[in-house]
N, C-alpha and C positions, 0 to 999 in steps of 0.2 A: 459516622466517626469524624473528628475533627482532623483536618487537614494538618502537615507537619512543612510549617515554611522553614526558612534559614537566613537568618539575618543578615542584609549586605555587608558588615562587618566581618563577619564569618568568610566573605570572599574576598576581604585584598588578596587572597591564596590563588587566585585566579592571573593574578600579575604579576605570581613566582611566589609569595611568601605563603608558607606554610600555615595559617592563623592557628589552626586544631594544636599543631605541634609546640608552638610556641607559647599554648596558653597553657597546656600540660606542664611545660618543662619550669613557669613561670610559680605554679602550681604546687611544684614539688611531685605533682603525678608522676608515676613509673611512666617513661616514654617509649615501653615495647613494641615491637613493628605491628603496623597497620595493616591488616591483611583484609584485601578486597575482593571479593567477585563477581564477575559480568557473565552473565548468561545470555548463547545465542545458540539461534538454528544450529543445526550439524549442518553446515556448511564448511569444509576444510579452508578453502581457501580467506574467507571469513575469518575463520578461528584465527589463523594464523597473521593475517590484518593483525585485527584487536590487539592479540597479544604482541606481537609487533610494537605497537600505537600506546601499550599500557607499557613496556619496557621501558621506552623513553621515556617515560610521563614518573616511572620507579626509579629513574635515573636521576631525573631534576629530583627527585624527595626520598631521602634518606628516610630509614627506617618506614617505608611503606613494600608493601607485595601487591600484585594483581595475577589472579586467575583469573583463569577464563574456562569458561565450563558450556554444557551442550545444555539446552533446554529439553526435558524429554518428555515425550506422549503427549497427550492434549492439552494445548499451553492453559487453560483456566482452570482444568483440576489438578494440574500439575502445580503451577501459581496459588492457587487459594489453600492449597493444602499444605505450601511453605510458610506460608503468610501467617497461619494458625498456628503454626508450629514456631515462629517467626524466626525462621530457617530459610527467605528468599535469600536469594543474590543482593548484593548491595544495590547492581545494577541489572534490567535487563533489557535486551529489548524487542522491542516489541511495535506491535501494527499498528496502523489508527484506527481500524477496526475494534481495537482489543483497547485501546488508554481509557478511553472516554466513563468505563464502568469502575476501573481503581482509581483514577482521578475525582471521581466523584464520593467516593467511600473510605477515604482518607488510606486508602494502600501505597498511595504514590507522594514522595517529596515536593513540595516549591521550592524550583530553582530559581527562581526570579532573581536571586541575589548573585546566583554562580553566573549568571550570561554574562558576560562583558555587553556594553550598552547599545554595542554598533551591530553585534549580533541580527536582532531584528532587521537591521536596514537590508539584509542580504536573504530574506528569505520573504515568497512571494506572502501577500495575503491568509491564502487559503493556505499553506503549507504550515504557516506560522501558528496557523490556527486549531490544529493537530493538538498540542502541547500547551494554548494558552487558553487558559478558561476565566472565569470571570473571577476567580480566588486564587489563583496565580498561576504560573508557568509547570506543566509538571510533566514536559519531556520536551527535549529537540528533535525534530526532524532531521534525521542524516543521510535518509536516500531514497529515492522513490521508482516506481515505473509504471505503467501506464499501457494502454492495446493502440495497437493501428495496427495497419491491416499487408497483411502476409501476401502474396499470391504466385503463383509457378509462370514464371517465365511464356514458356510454350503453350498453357493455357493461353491466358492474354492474347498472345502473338496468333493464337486459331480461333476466336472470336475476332480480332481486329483493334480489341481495345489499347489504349496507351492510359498507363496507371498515371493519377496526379504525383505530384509533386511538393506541393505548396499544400498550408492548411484550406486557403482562399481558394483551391480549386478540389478539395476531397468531396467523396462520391457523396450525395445524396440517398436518402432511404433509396428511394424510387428507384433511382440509378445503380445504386448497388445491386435490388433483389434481381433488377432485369441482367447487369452482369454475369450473376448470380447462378440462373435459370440457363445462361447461353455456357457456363461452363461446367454445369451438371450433364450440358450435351454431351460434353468435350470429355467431362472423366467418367461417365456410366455411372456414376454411383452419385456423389451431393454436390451442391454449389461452395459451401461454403463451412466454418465452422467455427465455434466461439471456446476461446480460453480458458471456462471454468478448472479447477482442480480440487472439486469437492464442496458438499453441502456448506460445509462452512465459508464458499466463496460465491455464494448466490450471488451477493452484492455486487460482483464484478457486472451483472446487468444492467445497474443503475443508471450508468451512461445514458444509454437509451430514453431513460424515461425524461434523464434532463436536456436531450438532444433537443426533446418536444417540446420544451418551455414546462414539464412535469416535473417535481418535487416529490421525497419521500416522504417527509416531513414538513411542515407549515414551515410560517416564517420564525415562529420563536425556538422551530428547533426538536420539538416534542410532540407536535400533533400531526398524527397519519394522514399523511394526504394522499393514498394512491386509490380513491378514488373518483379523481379529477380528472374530466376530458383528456386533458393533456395526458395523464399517466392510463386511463382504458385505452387511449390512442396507441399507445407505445406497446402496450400489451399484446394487442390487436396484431402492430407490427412482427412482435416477435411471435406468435401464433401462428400467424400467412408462414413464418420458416418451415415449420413441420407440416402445415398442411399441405406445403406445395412439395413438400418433400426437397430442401433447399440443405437441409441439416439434418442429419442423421438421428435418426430417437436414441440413442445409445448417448450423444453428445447434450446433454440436460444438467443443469445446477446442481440437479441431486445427482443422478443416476452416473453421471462422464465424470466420476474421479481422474483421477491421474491424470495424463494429456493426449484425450480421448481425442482432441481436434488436432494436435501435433500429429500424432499417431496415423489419422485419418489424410494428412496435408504428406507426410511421408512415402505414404503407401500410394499418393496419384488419387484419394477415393475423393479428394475434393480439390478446389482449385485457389481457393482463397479462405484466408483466415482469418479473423478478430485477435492477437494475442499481446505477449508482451515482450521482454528481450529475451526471456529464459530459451523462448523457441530457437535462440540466433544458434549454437553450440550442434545441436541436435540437425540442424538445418544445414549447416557445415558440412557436418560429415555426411549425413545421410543424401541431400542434394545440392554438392557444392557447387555455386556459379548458376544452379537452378531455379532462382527465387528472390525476389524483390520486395521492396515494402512502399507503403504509402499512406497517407494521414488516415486517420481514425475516420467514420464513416459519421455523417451530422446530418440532420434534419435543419429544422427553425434554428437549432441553434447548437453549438458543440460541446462537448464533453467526451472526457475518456477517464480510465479507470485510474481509482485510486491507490496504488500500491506501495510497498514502502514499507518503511523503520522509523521509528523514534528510540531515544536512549531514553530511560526515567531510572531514578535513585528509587528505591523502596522503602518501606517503615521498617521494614526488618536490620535494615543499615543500622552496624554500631559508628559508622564514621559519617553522617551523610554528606559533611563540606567536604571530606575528602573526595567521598563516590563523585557529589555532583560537580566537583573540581574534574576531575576524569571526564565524566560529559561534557563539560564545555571542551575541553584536550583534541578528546576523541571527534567532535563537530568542526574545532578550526577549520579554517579553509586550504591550508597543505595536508591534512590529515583527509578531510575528505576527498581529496581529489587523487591520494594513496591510494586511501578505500576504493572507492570507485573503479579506479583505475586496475586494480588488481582482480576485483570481485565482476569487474563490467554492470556495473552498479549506474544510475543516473542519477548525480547530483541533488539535492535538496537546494541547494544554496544557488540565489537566481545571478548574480554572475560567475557561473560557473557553465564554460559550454565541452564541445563536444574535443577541441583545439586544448583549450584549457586541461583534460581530463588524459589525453594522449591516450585514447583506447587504442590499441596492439591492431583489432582488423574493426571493420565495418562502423567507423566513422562518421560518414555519412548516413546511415543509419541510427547512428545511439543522436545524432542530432536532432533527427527525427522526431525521436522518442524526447529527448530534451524539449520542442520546438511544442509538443504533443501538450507536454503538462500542463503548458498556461493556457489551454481549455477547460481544466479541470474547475467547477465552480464553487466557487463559497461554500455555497448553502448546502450542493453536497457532501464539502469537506466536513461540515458542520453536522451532517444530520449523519456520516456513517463514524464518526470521532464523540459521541454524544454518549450520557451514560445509558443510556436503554439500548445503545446498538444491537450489542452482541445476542438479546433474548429478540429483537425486533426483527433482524436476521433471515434466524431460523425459521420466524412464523412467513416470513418471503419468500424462503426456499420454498415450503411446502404448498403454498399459493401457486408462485410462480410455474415452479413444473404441473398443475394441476392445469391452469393455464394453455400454457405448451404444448401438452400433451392434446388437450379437448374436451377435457373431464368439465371444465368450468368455461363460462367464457368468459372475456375479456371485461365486461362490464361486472360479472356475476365474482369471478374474481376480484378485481378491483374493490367493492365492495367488501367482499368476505372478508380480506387480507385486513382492510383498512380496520375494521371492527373486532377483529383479532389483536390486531396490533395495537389498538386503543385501550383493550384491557391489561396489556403489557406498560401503557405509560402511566394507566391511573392508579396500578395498584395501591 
């Protein structure tokens, strides 16, 4: 399908002036209000952001409206079934996991013309690279988060260890499994446990394989590459978890929906965790004053997960300068820092810290997590933001816990997965 740009013309609207409105009234067109909507998770606090952030923006422009609606059940058959019907939201938003396949299939607007020009300068690289494809821009990045690693207090303190601090001093593989191992002593049950929340979050693994100097994807982006020394090595890694019994079989890409490792990290049944900030709330109440954090755990080289939102306008928009007026609104840099701030959200925008954001408790913490992102690397921003992601995935999951489990090994996987996933690029 041909892509649907918007002419920077179209965007002096971006620097207060209405252009949609003006050309209407110019026109002689009926200039009836503008009614838009943005569709997001059922996250209340959220909700209430947006609409918040869309009032003002309904404020500056006369005869426009903004809803704001809940995204519901499985966001691609939920999405492609408005799309057909061409009943999407003006706006919605959405993962980097998820842009990379409407971005490619003409479902999603170029914004290139809505961003004000200094935009770019305030978002990293790879974050930037979410939304900017080789035929134009076709969402903002407006929050992200990322894993490093959890651990209980009094664990630590009865092994003897002192958690790092700094990214330049985070644990090594080696040094982790052997932490690992000394505080499966400590709680009778695991060492350790990983963040997934469902087969659809396999990818949060990927870290790992780039920790190695391992790649999901070649360099142009589309060719399987897992399997590469680098990524059997990584596999290998994550395998020694369940065979050493470090990590619970319950706690798997597929299998640990929900937050089988929160859960487990609550309960005392392990000692440390891989996750992201969602755990922070949950960890409050259930073990306040109990529990620490510390960088993300790296090999040859670092990385941590890729999580997060972008905004993108849709084909289905009757207004799209309007919608993608609203995304640049919604991404400013007091608007994001609202967001953030309310939702405990970490920033997209690289001058943005944790001072800057005035989070309410653990600061030092969401710093962390800030401090965290700029491990994240290109080329994996690239290869999970790609249009083949979301089928490339799925064929991970099912590998991956094959893997894991023992069913396959680490070579024999690597292999299988890659040759799978080849016929997903060449179709």
């Amino acid at each position: 399908m041909p892509t649907h740009g918007l002419s920077r013309r179209a965007f002096i609207a971006v620097a207060g002036i209405s252009v949609a409105g003006a050309l209407a009234a110019c026109s002689g067109a009926p200039t009836g209000t503008k009614h838009l909507r943005l569709s997001s998770w059922n996250i209340p606090l959220d909700l209430e952001s947006y609409q918040a952030i869309a009032d003002e923006f309904v404020a500056d422009h006369p005869g426009t409206s903004v809803a704001v609606e809940v995204t519901t059940g499985q966001f691609h058959q939920w999405f492609i079934t408005r799309l057909a019907a061409d009943l999407a939201p003006d706006i919605i938003r959405i993962t980097p996991q998820q842009i990379g396949r409407y971005a490619a299939n003409g479902s999603l607007v170029d914004l290139t013309g809505a961003v004000p020009a200094d935009y770019q300068d305030d978002w990293s690289e790879p974050f930037w690279a979410i939304g900017a494809k080789e035929n134009g821009l076709f969402g903002v990045f407006q929050h992200t988060d990322n894993f490093i690693t959890y651990y209980h207090r009094g664990v630590l303190d009865q092994i003897g260890v002192t958690a790092p601090t700094s990214l330049d001093e985070a644990w090594h593989w080696d040094e982790f499994l052997e932490i690992a191992r000394e505080a499966r002593q400590v709680t009778g049950g695991y060492g350790f446990g990983y963040g997934w929340s469902g087969p659809e979050t396999a990818y949060r693994w990927l870290p790992i394989v780039y920790q190695n100097g391992g790649a999901f994807l070649g360099d142009d982006g589309e060719t399987p590459s897992m399997d590469s020394p680098e990524a059997i090595e990584a596999l290998d890694f994550g395998r020694r978890w369940y065979a050493e019994g470090l990590v619970s079989p319950a706690n798997m890409s597929k299998s640990g929906g929900g937050a089988v490792a929160r859960d487990l990290f609550l309960t005392g049944q392990i000692g440390l965790m891989l996750d992201n900030p969602e755990s922070i709330a949950a960890l409050d109440e259930g073990l306040p004053d109990e529990w620490g954090t510390a960088p993300m755990i790296r090999n040859t080289g670092e990385a941590s997960d890729l999580g997060g939102n972008a905004l993108a306008v849709t084909r289905s928009s009757k207004y799209p300068e309007l919608a993608a007026e609203l995304v640049a609104h919604i991404t400013s840099r007091a608007n994001v820092i609202e967001f953030c701030r309310r939702g405990n959200w970490l920033p997209a925008r690289s001058s943005l810290d944790a001072a800057d954001i005035g989070y309410e408790r653990h600061a030092d913490t969401m710093q962390q997590f800030i401090d965290q992102a700029g491990t994240i690397p290109l080329s994996m921003v690239r290869a999970e933001s790609g249009r083949y992601f979301s089928s490339l995935n799925s064929v991970f999951a099912d590998y991956l816990d094959l893997c894991l489990l023992g069913e396959l090994t680490p070579a024999q996987a690597g292999a299988q997965m890659t040759e799978a996933m080849r016929s997903v690029t060449t179709r």
